[in-house]
MARNUMAR-18040 format. One record per residue (C-alpha): y, z, x; residue in one letter. Coordinates in steps of 0.25 Angstrom, whole numbers, plus 2048, in hexadecimal, padded with zeros to 3 digits. Each point is the difference from the previous one (the first is absolute). Layout:
N
YZXa
...
REM end
This chain:
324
D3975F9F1x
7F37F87FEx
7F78047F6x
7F580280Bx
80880B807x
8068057F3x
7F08037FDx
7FC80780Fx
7FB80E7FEx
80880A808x
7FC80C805x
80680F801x
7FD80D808x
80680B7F9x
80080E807x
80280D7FAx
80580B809x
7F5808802x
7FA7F880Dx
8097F5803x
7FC7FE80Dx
7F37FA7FCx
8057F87F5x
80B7FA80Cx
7F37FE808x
7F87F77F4x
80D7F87FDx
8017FC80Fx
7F17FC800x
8037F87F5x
80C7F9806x
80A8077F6x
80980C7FEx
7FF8097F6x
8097FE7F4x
80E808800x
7FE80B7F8x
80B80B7FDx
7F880E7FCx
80480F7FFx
7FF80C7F7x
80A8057F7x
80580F802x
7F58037F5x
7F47FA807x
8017F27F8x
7FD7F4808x
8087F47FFx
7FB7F3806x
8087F2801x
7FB7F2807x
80C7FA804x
7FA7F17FFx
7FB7F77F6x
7F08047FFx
8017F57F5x
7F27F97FFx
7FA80780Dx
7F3804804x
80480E803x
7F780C808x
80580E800x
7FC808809x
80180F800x
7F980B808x
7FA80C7F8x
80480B809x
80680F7FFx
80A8007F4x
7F57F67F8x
8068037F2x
80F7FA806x
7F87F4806x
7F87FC7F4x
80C8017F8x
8087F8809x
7F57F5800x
7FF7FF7F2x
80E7FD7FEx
8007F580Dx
7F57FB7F5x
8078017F5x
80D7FB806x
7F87F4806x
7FB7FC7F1x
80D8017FAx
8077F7809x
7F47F67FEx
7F87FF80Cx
7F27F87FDx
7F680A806x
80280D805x
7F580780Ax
7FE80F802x
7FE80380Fx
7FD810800x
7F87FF80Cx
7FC80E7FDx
7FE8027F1x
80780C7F8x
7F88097FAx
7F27F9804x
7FA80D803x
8018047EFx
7F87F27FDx
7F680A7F5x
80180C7F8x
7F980A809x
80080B7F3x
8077FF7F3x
80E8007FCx
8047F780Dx
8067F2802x
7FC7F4806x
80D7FE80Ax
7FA7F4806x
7FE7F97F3x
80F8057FBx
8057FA80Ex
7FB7F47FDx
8057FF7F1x
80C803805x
8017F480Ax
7FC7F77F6x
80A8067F7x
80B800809x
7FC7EE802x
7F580080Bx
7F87F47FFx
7F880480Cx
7FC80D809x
7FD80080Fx
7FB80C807x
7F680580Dx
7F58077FEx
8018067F2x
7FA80F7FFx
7F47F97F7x
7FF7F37FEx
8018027F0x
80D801800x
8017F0801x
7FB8017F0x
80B8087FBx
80B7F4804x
8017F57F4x
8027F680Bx
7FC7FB80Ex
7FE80B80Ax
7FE7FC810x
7F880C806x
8027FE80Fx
7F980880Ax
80580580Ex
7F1802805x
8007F3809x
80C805807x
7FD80D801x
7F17FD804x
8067F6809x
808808808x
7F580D801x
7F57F6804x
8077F980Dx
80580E804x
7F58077FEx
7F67F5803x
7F880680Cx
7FD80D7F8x
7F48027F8x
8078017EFx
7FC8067F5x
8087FE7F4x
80080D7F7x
8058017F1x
80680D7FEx
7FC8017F1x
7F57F97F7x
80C7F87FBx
8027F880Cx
7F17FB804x
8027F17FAx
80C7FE809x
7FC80880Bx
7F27F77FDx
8097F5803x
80780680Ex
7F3801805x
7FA7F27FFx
80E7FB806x
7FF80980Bx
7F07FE802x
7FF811800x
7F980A7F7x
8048077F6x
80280E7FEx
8058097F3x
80780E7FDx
7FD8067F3x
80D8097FBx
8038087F5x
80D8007FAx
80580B7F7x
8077F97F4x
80980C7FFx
8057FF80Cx
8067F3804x
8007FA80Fx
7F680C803x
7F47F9807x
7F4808806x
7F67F6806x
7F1804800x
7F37F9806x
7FF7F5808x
7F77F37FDx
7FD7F680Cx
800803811x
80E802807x
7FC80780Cx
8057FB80Bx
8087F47F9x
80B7FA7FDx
8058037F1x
8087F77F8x
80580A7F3x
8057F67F5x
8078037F3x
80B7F87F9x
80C80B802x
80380D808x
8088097F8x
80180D805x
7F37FE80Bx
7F880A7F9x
7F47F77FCx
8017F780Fx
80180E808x
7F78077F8x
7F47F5802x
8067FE810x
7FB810803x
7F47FD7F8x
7FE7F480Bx
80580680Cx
7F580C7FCx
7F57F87FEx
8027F9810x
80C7F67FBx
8037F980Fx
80F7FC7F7x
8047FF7F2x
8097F37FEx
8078017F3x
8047F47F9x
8067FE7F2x
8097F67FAx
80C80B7F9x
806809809x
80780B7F5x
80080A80Ax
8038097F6x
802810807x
7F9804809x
7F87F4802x
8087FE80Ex
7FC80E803x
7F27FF7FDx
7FD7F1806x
80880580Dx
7F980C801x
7F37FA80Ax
7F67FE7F5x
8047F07FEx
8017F980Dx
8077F47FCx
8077FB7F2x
8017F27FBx
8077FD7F5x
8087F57FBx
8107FF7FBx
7FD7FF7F2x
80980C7FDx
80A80480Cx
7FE80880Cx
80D808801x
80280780Fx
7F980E7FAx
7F47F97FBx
7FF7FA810x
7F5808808x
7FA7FE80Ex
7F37FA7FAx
8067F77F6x
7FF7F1800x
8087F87F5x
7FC7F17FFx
8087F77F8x
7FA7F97EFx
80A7FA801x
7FB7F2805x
7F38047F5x
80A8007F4x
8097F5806x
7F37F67FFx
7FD8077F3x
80E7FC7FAx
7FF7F2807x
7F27FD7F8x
8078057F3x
80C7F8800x
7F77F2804x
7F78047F6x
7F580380Ax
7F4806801x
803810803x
7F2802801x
7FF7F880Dx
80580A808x
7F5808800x
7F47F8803x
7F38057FBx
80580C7F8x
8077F77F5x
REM end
Protein backbone atom coordinates (compact mmCIF):
# COMPACT_ATOMS: atom_id res chain seq x y z
CA UNK A 1 0.00 0.00 0.00
CA UNK A 2 1.32 3.51 -0.79
CA UNK A 3 1.84 5.96 1.75
CA UNK A 4 -0.88 8.16 0.09
CA UNK A 5 -3.59 5.62 0.51
CA UNK A 6 -2.30 4.40 3.82
CA UNK A 7 -3.16 8.17 4.82
CA UNK A 8 -6.91 8.54 3.11
CA UNK A 9 -9.55 9.19 5.82
CA UNK A 10 -12.24 6.62 5.91
CA UNK A 11 -15.44 6.99 7.03
CA UNK A 12 -18.18 4.80 9.24
CA UNK A 13 -21.88 4.87 9.76
CA UNK A 14 -22.55 3.09 12.89
CA UNK A 15 -26.28 2.37 14.05
CA UNK A 16 -27.73 1.58 17.20
CA UNK A 17 -30.78 -0.36 17.24
CA UNK A 18 -33.20 1.96 18.22
CA UNK A 19 -34.16 3.53 14.61
CA UNK A 20 -32.09 1.50 12.03
CA UNK A 21 -34.01 2.17 9.43
CA UNK A 22 -32.80 5.80 9.17
CA UNK A 23 -29.35 5.29 9.98
CA UNK A 24 -29.73 2.49 6.66
CA UNK A 25 -31.21 5.37 4.95
CA UNK A 26 -28.17 8.00 5.66
CA UNK A 27 -25.58 5.40 4.90
CA UNK A 28 -26.91 4.71 1.39
CA UNK A 29 -27.05 8.66 0.71
CA UNK A 30 -23.67 8.55 1.63
CA UNK A 31 -22.62 5.68 -0.78
CA UNK A 32 -21.87 3.33 2.17
CA UNK A 33 -23.32 0.59 4.53
CA UNK A 34 -23.57 0.84 7.81
CA UNK A 35 -20.86 -1.00 9.83
CA UNK A 36 -21.54 -4.86 10.97
CA UNK A 37 -22.28 -4.54 14.42
CA UNK A 38 -23.37 -7.45 16.67
CA UNK A 39 -25.64 -5.97 19.76
CA UNK A 40 -28.23 -7.49 22.38
CA UNK A 41 -28.95 -7.61 26.12
CA UNK A 42 -28.03 -9.79 28.54
CA UNK A 43 -30.78 -11.72 30.53
CA UNK A 44 -30.24 -8.80 33.19
CA UNK A 45 -30.63 -5.88 30.87
CA UNK A 46 -26.91 -5.26 30.12
CA UNK A 47 -25.93 -4.44 26.63
CA UNK A 48 -23.18 -5.78 24.85
CA UNK A 49 -22.02 -4.20 21.73
CA UNK A 50 -19.25 -5.78 19.13
CA UNK A 51 -18.08 -4.16 15.59
CA UNK A 52 -16.97 -6.83 13.66
CA UNK A 53 -14.31 -4.95 11.51
CA UNK A 54 -11.38 -3.08 11.95
CA UNK A 55 -12.69 0.77 12.84
CA UNK A 56 -8.71 1.30 13.19
CA UNK A 57 -8.03 5.05 12.18
CA UNK A 58 -11.84 5.94 11.00
CA UNK A 59 -13.75 8.77 11.04
CA UNK A 60 -16.70 7.24 12.55
CA UNK A 61 -20.51 8.79 13.01
CA UNK A 62 -22.83 6.85 15.49
CA UNK A 63 -25.94 7.40 14.96
CA UNK A 64 -28.76 6.39 17.46
CA UNK A 65 -32.53 7.58 17.78
CA UNK A 66 -33.62 8.71 21.41
CA UNK A 67 -36.96 6.96 21.40
CA UNK A 68 -39.34 5.02 23.96
CA UNK A 69 -36.92 2.87 26.24
CA UNK A 70 -34.27 6.22 26.19
CA UNK A 71 -32.09 5.09 29.28
CA UNK A 72 -31.37 1.52 27.16
CA UNK A 73 -30.36 3.73 24.03
CA UNK A 74 -28.17 6.06 25.51
CA UNK A 75 -26.39 3.32 27.35
CA UNK A 76 -26.11 1.52 24.09
CA UNK A 77 -24.58 4.72 22.56
CA UNK A 78 -22.17 5.45 25.01
CA UNK A 79 -20.53 2.00 24.73
CA UNK A 80 -20.65 2.08 20.59
CA UNK A 81 -18.41 5.32 21.84
CA UNK A 82 -16.48 3.88 24.02
CA UNK A 83 -16.11 0.71 21.94
CA UNK A 84 -15.12 2.93 18.90
CA UNK A 85 -12.20 4.90 21.14
CA UNK A 86 -10.88 1.64 22.31
CA UNK A 87 -10.35 0.22 19.12
CA UNK A 88 -8.74 3.51 17.93
CA UNK A 89 -10.91 5.24 15.69
CA UNK A 90 -9.64 8.96 14.97
CA UNK A 91 -12.77 10.84 15.46
CA UNK A 92 -16.00 9.82 16.74
CA UNK A 93 -19.34 12.05 16.01
CA UNK A 94 -22.57 11.72 18.03
CA UNK A 95 -25.49 11.64 15.72
CA UNK A 96 -28.75 11.92 18.24
CA UNK A 97 -31.00 13.53 15.87
CA UNK A 98 -33.14 13.93 18.86
CA UNK A 99 -31.33 14.71 22.04
CA UNK A 100 -31.83 12.86 25.29
CA UNK A 101 -32.85 14.74 28.02
CA UNK A 102 -33.06 18.26 26.17
CA UNK A 103 -36.12 19.19 27.81
CA UNK A 104 -34.14 19.24 31.74
CA UNK A 105 -31.39 21.73 30.06
CA UNK A 106 -31.83 24.05 33.76
CA UNK A 107 -32.91 23.67 37.15
CA UNK A 108 -36.51 24.80 37.29
CA UNK A 109 -36.37 24.55 41.48
CA UNK A 110 -33.79 23.39 43.66
CA UNK A 111 -32.45 19.97 44.46
CA UNK A 112 -32.76 18.90 40.45
CA UNK A 113 -30.18 17.99 37.78
CA UNK A 114 -29.20 19.39 34.64
CA UNK A 115 -29.64 16.00 32.41
CA UNK A 116 -28.81 17.80 29.42
CA UNK A 117 -25.45 18.84 30.55
CA UNK A 118 -24.87 15.13 32.32
CA UNK A 119 -25.75 13.73 28.59
CA UNK A 120 -23.29 15.54 27.38
CA UNK A 121 -20.49 14.86 29.97
CA UNK A 122 -21.15 11.56 29.50
CA UNK A 123 -20.60 11.49 25.59
CA UNK A 124 -17.46 13.10 26.17
CA UNK A 125 -16.53 10.59 28.71
CA UNK A 126 -17.50 7.75 26.86
CA UNK A 127 -14.84 9.31 23.67
CA UNK A 128 -17.10 11.84 21.46
CA UNK A 129 -15.24 14.22 19.86
CA UNK A 130 -18.24 15.70 18.25
CA UNK A 131 -22.07 15.91 18.71
CA UNK A 132 -24.68 16.16 15.91
CA UNK A 133 -28.46 16.85 16.53
CA UNK A 134 -31.82 18.53 14.97
CA UNK A 135 -33.38 21.13 16.54
CA UNK A 136 -32.14 20.92 20.07
CA UNK A 137 -35.00 21.96 22.88
CA UNK A 138 -32.80 25.47 23.39
CA UNK A 139 -30.13 26.14 21.64
CA UNK A 140 -28.03 26.39 25.05
CA UNK A 141 -27.41 23.10 25.18
CA UNK A 142 -24.69 23.42 22.48
CA UNK A 143 -22.55 25.15 25.42
CA UNK A 144 -22.62 22.17 27.73
CA UNK A 145 -20.56 19.95 24.98
CA UNK A 146 -16.60 20.41 25.44
CA UNK A 147 -16.35 20.04 21.67
CA UNK A 148 -17.84 20.88 18.25
CA UNK A 149 -21.75 20.67 18.16
CA UNK A 150 -23.53 20.82 14.52
CA UNK A 151 -27.27 22.15 15.44
CA UNK A 152 -29.18 21.30 12.33
CA UNK A 153 -32.59 22.40 11.77
CA UNK A 154 -35.44 20.64 9.78
CA UNK A 155 -37.47 24.13 9.30
CA UNK A 156 -36.33 24.35 5.50
CA UNK A 157 -37.87 20.87 4.80
CA UNK A 158 -40.67 21.00 6.82
CA UNK A 159 -41.46 24.91 5.56
CA UNK A 160 -40.79 23.57 2.23
CA UNK A 161 -43.09 20.95 2.00
CA UNK A 162 -46.25 23.18 4.09
CA UNK A 163 -45.54 26.08 1.80
CA UNK A 164 -46.11 24.33 -1.91
CA UNK A 165 -48.94 22.32 -0.34
CA UNK A 166 -50.63 24.83 1.16
CA UNK A 167 -49.42 27.59 -1.16
CA UNK A 168 -53.03 29.11 -2.43
CA UNK A 169 -54.19 29.40 1.26
CA UNK A 170 -53.79 32.59 3.07
CA UNK A 171 -50.93 31.42 6.38
CA UNK A 172 -50.57 32.47 9.62
CA UNK A 173 -47.69 30.87 11.37
CA UNK A 174 -48.75 30.52 15.33
CA UNK A 175 -46.11 29.79 18.27
CA UNK A 176 -47.85 27.78 20.78
CA UNK A 177 -45.99 29.22 23.79
CA UNK A 178 -43.77 32.36 24.37
CA UNK A 179 -40.73 29.97 23.96
CA UNK A 180 -41.14 29.32 20.42
CA UNK A 181 -41.60 33.14 18.94
CA UNK A 182 -37.99 33.38 17.52
CA UNK A 183 -38.33 30.42 15.53
CA UNK A 184 -41.83 30.65 14.74
CA UNK A 185 -40.32 34.59 13.71
CA UNK A 186 -38.37 32.82 11.31
CA UNK A 187 -41.40 30.30 9.72
CA UNK A 188 -42.97 33.38 8.98
CA UNK A 189 -40.60 35.31 7.00
CA UNK A 190 -39.83 31.98 5.04
CA UNK A 191 -43.52 31.60 4.29
CA UNK A 192 -44.08 35.48 3.63
CA UNK A 193 -47.17 35.06 6.54
CA UNK A 194 -48.00 36.75 9.83
CA UNK A 195 -47.47 35.78 12.91
CA UNK A 196 -49.74 34.80 15.67
CA UNK A 197 -49.15 33.54 19.42
CA UNK A 198 -50.83 31.32 22.37
CA UNK A 199 -49.95 32.15 25.80
CA UNK A 200 -50.14 28.78 27.93
CA UNK A 201 -49.69 27.95 31.47
CA UNK A 202 -48.08 25.01 32.58
CA UNK A 203 -48.52 23.59 35.96
CA UNK A 204 -44.84 22.43 36.98
CA UNK A 205 -46.51 19.92 39.24
CA UNK A 206 -48.00 18.37 36.73
CA UNK A 207 -46.00 17.39 33.80
CA UNK A 208 -47.34 16.98 30.11
CA UNK A 209 -50.47 18.91 31.44
CA UNK A 210 -50.93 22.02 29.05
CA UNK A 211 -53.80 24.59 29.33
CA UNK A 212 -53.52 27.17 26.46
CA UNK A 213 -54.93 30.58 27.16
CA UNK A 214 -55.37 33.84 25.12
CA UNK A 215 -54.58 34.38 21.74
CA UNK A 216 -52.16 37.32 20.26
CA UNK A 217 -52.52 37.95 16.34
CA UNK A 218 -55.64 37.44 13.62
CA UNK A 219 -56.37 33.79 12.61
CA UNK A 220 -59.90 33.93 11.51
CA UNK A 221 -60.49 32.81 8.54
CA UNK A 222 -56.92 31.50 7.95
CA UNK A 223 -54.76 28.94 7.48
CA UNK A 224 -52.48 28.08 10.74
CA UNK A 225 -49.28 26.68 10.65
CA UNK A 226 -48.69 25.53 14.65
CA UNK A 227 -44.91 25.03 15.10
CA UNK A 228 -43.05 23.52 18.02
CA UNK A 229 -39.90 21.22 18.17
CA UNK A 230 -41.61 17.95 19.30
CA UNK A 231 -45.23 16.37 19.99
CA UNK A 232 -45.12 14.37 23.12
CA UNK A 233 -48.29 13.42 24.22
CA UNK A 234 -50.23 16.38 21.93
CA UNK A 235 -51.37 18.28 24.90
CA UNK A 236 -49.74 21.67 24.29
CA UNK A 237 -50.52 21.32 19.94
CA UNK A 238 -54.21 20.31 20.63
CA UNK A 239 -54.73 22.46 23.28
CA UNK A 240 -53.60 25.72 21.33
CA UNK A 241 -55.44 23.75 17.97
CA UNK A 242 -59.12 24.38 19.88
CA UNK A 243 -57.88 27.62 20.89
CA UNK A 244 -57.55 28.39 17.05
CA UNK A 245 -60.31 26.62 15.58
CA UNK A 246 -62.38 28.77 18.46
CA UNK A 247 -61.17 31.96 17.54
CA UNK A 248 -62.53 31.32 13.38
CA UNK A 249 -59.15 28.90 12.49
CA UNK A 250 -60.05 27.85 8.72
CA UNK A 251 -57.40 24.76 9.59
CA UNK A 252 -54.64 24.03 12.00
CA UNK A 253 -51.30 22.54 10.27
CA UNK A 254 -49.14 21.21 12.96
CA UNK A 255 -45.59 20.78 12.26
CA UNK A 256 -42.70 19.74 14.62
CA UNK A 257 -39.46 18.19 13.96
CA UNK A 258 -39.81 15.07 16.97
CA UNK A 259 -42.57 12.96 16.67
CA UNK A 260 -42.43 11.13 20.61
CA UNK A 261 -45.94 10.45 20.26
CA UNK A 262 -45.85 9.49 23.76
CA UNK A 263 -49.80 8.29 25.00
CA UNK A 264 -52.38 9.51 24.12
CA UNK A 265 -50.86 11.92 21.70
CA UNK A 266 -52.42 9.74 18.78
CA UNK A 267 -55.65 9.89 20.50
CA UNK A 268 -55.78 13.59 20.88
CA UNK A 269 -54.14 14.78 17.31
CA UNK A 270 -56.73 12.16 15.69
CA UNK A 271 -59.39 13.34 17.45
CA UNK A 272 -60.49 16.43 14.75
CA UNK A 273 -58.94 19.38 16.40
CA UNK A 274 -55.51 19.10 14.18
CA UNK A 275 -56.05 18.90 10.52
CA UNK A 276 -52.96 17.58 9.45
CA UNK A 277 -49.42 16.63 10.94
CA UNK A 278 -46.03 16.96 9.85
CA UNK A 279 -43.24 15.66 11.27
CA UNK A 280 -40.00 14.35 10.31
CA UNK A 281 -38.35 10.60 11.03
CA UNK A 282 -35.88 11.66 13.58
CA UNK A 283 -37.44 9.07 16.08
CA UNK A 284 -39.46 6.23 14.38
CA UNK A 285 -42.92 6.05 13.54
CA UNK A 286 -44.04 2.53 14.73
CA UNK A 287 -47.57 1.28 12.90
CA UNK A 288 -49.54 2.51 16.47
CA UNK A 289 -48.05 5.87 16.19
CA UNK A 290 -49.63 6.06 12.19
CA UNK A 291 -53.04 8.15 12.03
CA UNK A 292 -55.05 9.30 8.94
CA UNK A 293 -53.70 12.90 9.35
CA UNK A 294 -50.05 12.13 9.54
CA UNK A 295 -47.29 12.84 7.14
CA UNK A 296 -43.60 11.61 7.93
CA UNK A 297 -40.91 13.28 5.68
CA UNK A 298 -37.57 11.91 5.69
CA UNK A 299 -33.99 13.91 7.80
CA UNK A 300 -32.37 11.77 6.46
CA UNK A 301 -30.90 13.49 3.31
CA UNK A 302 -30.37 16.71 6.13
CA UNK A 303 -28.09 14.54 8.33
CA UNK A 304 -26.50 12.66 5.28
CA UNK A 305 -25.27 16.38 4.12
CA UNK A 306 -24.42 17.24 7.62
CA UNK A 307 -22.18 14.00 7.92
CA UNK A 308 -20.72 14.61 4.44
CA UNK A 309 -19.58 18.32 5.55
CA UNK A 310 -17.97 16.81 8.76
CA UNK A 311 -16.17 14.22 7.37
CA UNK A 312 -14.60 16.85 4.39
CA UNK A 313 -14.00 19.18 6.85
CA UNK A 314 -16.67 21.60 5.63
CA UNK A 315 -18.76 24.16 6.43
CA UNK A 316 -22.03 22.80 8.43
CA UNK A 317 -23.21 26.06 8.62
CA UNK A 318 -23.81 26.34 4.88
CA UNK A 319 -26.74 24.44 4.94
CA UNK A 320 -28.86 26.86 6.37
CA UNK A 321 -28.18 30.08 4.57
CA UNK A 322 -29.04 33.20 6.44
CA UNK A 323 -29.67 31.65 9.74
CA UNK A 324 -25.96 30.51 10.46
Amino acid sequence: MSILASNQKRMVIVSGRAHTTLAAEVAELLNTNVLPTTAYDFANGETFVRYEESVRGVDAFVIQSHAAGINNWVMEQLLMCDALKRASAKRITVVAPFFPYARQDKKHKGREPISARLMTDLFKAAGADRLMSVDLHTPQIQGFFDGPVDHLWALPLLADYIGGKYATDELTVVSPDSGRVRVADIWAERLGSPLAIIHKRRDPDKPNQVEAHELVGDVAGRTCILVDDMIDTGGTIVAAAKALKANGAKRVIVAATHAVFSNPAVERLSSGAVDEVVVTNTLPITPEKEFEQLTVLSIAPLIAEAIRAVFDDDSVAKLFPGHA
